[in-house]
C-alpha positions as CSV (number, residue, x, y, z in Angstrom):
1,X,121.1,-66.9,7.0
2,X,121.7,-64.0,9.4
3,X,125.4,-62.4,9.2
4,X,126.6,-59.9,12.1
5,X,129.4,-57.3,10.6
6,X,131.7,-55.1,12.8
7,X,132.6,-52.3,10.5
8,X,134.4,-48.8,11.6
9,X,133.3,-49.5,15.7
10,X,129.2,-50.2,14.6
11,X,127.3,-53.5,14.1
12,X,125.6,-54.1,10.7
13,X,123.0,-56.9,10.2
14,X,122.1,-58.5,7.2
15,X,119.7,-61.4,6.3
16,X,119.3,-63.6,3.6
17,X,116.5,-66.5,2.4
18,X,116.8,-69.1,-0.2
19,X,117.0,-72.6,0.1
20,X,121.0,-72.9,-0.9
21,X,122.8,-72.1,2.0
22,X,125.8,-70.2,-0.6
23,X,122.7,-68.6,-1.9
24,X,121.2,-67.2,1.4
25,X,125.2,-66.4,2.5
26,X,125.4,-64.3,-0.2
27,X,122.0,-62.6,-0.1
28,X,122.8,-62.3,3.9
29,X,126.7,-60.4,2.6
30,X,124.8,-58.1,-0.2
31,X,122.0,-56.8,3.0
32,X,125.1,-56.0,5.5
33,X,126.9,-54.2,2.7
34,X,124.0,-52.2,1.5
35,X,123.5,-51.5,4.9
36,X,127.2,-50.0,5.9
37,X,126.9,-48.2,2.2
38,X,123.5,-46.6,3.4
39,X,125.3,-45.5,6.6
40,X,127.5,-44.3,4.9
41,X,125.6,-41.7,2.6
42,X,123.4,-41.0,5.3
43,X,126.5,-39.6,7.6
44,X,128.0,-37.9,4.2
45,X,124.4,-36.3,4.2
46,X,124.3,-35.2,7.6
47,X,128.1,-33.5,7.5
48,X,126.9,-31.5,4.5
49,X,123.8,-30.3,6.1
50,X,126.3,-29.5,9.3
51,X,128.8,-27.2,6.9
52,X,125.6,-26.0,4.9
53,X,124.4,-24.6,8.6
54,X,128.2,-23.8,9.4
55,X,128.5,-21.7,6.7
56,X,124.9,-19.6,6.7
57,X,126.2,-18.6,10.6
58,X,128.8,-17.1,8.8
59,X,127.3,-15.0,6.1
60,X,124.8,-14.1,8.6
């Protein structure tokens, strides 16, 4: 099963295999969310490293 998500303007993909198609839908649901919670913390992670930069400018 391949699944295509539009989430906040971006395109996650997810895939799932079994041989029950409810099965391979929900393996398929469980990738794309993983994958929008991933990007997620990996945009979290790149606004702290941003203020963490932000703020040594200042007490420079």
């Amino acid at each position: 099963m391949d699944i295509v998500v539009d989430y906040n303007g971006r395109r996650f993909h997810g895939v799932g295999l079994a041989t029950d198609i409810v099965e391979s839908s929900a393996k398929a649901m469980v990738h794309v969310l993983n994958n929008i919670w991933r990007a997620a913390e990996v945009e979290k992670e790149l606004q702290r490293k941003a203020q963490n930069k932000e703020n040594n400018k200042e007490t420079v």
